[in-house]
N, C-alpha and C positions, 0 to 999 in steps of 0.2 A: 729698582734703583730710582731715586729722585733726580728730577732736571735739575739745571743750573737757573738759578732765575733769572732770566733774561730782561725783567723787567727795569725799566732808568727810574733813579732816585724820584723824579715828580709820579711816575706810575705810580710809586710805591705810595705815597700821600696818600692817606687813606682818610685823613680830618685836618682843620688849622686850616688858618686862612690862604696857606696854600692852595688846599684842596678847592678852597671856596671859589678864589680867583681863577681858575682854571673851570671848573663849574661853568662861571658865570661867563668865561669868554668862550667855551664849545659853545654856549648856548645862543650868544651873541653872533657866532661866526654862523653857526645852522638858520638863526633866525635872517640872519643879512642875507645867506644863500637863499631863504626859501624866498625872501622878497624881492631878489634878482639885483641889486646892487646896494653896498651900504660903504659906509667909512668907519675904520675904526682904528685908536691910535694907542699905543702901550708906552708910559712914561713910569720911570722908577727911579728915587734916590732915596739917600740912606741918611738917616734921622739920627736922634738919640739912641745912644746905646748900641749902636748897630743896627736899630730896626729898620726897616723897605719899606717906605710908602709906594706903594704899587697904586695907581690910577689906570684907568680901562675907559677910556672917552669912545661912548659911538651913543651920539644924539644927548645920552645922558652919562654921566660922572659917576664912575665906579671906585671906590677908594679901597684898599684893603693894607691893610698894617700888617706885616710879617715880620715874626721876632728873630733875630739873626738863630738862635737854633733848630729854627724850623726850614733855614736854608740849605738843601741839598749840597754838600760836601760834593 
């Protein structure tokens, strides 16, 4: 018998710049931990069309463009 997937809608993100922005912020959080303190800030508003500028600031300007169907229901 199969499990229930327990997995949340962003697990499931398997590509799209969802996926990418998340990528890029584990990467950013692991990297801040391993040099023992960092700052990092998450800002997002909604554009044309409905799309999510997502920005990821920590030292340097992470930008990622999310089309509103690639946003988790």
């Amino acid at each position: 018998m199969d499990e229930p997937n327990h997995a949340t809608p962003l697990q499931r993100a398997k590509s799209g710049q969802i996926r990418e922005a998340l990528d890029r912020l584990e990467g950013l959080v692991v990297e801040g931990l391993k040099h023992g303190f960092f700052d990092l800030s998450i800002a997002c508003e909604i554009s044309n069309g409905g799309k999510r500028q997502l920005v990821i600031r920590a030292g340097k300007s992470h930008k990622f463009t999310i089309p509103e169907h690639e946003v988790p229901r």
